[in-house]
N, C-alpha and C positions, 0 to 999 in steps of 0.2 A: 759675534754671537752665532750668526749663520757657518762657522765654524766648527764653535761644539758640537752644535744641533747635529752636523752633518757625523761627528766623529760618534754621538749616543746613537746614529743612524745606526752605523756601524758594528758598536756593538749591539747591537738589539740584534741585527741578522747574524750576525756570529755566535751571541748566546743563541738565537732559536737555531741554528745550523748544530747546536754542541747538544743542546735538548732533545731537539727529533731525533737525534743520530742514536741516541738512550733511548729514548722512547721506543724508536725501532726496534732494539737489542731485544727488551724486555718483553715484546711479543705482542700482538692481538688482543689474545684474551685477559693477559694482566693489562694492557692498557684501556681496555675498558671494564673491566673489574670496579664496581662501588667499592671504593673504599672509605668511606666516608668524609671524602673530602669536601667543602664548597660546593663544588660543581661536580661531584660523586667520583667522576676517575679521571686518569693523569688524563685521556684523552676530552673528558670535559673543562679540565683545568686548562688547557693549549688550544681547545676551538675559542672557550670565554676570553683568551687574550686576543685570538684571531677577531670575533664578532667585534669587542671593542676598539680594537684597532679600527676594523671597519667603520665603527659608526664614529671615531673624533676625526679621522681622515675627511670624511665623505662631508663632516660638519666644515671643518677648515675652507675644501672646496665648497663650502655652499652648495651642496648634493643632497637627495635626500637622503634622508635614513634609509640603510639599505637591512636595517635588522628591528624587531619593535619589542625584542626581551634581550637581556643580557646573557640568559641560557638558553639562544636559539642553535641549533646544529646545522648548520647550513650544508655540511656530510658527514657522514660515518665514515666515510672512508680512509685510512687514512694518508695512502701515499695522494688522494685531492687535497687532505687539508694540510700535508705538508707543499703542495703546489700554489696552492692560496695564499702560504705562509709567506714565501718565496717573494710572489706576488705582489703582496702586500708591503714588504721589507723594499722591497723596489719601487712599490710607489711612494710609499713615505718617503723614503730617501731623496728621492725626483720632488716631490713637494720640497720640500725643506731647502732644497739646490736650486730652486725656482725664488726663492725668498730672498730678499735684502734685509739690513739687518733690522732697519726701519721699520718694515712690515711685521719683523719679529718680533720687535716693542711697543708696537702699536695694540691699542683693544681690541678682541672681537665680538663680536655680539652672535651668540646662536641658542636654540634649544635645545633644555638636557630633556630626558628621556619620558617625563612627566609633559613637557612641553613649554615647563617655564623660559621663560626669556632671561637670559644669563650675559655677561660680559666679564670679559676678562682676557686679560694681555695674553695675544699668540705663547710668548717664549714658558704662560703660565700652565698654559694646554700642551706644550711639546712638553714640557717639563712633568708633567703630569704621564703622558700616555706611553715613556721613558721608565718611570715610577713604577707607575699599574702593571706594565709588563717584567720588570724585573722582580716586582712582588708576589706574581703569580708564578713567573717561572721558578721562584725559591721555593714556591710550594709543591711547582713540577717535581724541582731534585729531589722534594723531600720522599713525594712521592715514588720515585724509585727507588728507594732506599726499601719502603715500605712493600714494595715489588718485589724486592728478592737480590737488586743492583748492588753490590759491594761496594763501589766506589763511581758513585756520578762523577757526571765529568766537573770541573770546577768552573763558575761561571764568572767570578769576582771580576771586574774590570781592569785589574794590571794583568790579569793570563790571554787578554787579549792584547793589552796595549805590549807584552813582551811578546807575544806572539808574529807580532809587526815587524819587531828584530830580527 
């Protein structure tokens, strides 16, 4: 199991490495342009994956919350928040490589964001924070598209795994 986990690691930091790398293209000001997305622009749609990444990590560790909304900005910036992305992608990954697979099937118990007391199997929350972010970033590409991008790059899972080859 500690296997997969480690290979969705993977692509998670290869989709966000194929996203920022668009995201850069398309410039400053369309990347934060409301467009009326969710989280209003492509750069509010990639900091909301980055804050939740933040706060299931930080949950897994038994950390506080390091975020208390899901539309916090922790920068504007954007060559910081692709440094955080980076970051992030590396410590999840380090989480995950730190795991047996035991612990990955085992329950956990934490609080969601109300502060209810919640449990449910680790491999249910990687599985999830895997999810969230491949959801958000399909709304990334879409959002470039909507930007002016002629052809985002493609983020599907076998352009990574043939990428390998």
């Amino acid at each position: 199991m500690r296997d997969h986990f480690l290979q969705l690691a993977d692509y998670n930091a290869w989709a966000n490495r194929r996203i920022y790398g668009a995201a850069r293209e398309v410039g400053e000001d369309a990347r934060n342009r409301d467009i009326g997305a969710y989280f209003g622009s492509l750069q509010g749609t990639l900091t909301h994956i980055l804050v939740a990444d933040h706060l299931w990590l930080a949950r897994l560790r038994s950390q506080p919350a390091p975020h208390k909304r899901l539309d916090e900005t922790p920068t504007a910036d954007f060559d910081a928040l692709w440094t955080a992305r980076q970051e992030q992608d590396d410590a999840t990954r380090g989480f995950i490589a730190g795991l047996t697979d035991a612990a990955i099937a085992e329950n956990f118990d934490y609080k969601d964001m109300s502060g209810t007391a919640r449990t449910l199997p680790r491999r249910i929350i990687l599985t999830h924070m895997f999810n969230h972010a491949t959801h958000h970033r399909g709304q990334a590409h879409h959002q470039l598209g909507q930007l002016g991008m002629a052809e985002p790059p493609p983020l599907d899972l076998p352009y990574f795994v043939l990428d390998l080859v």
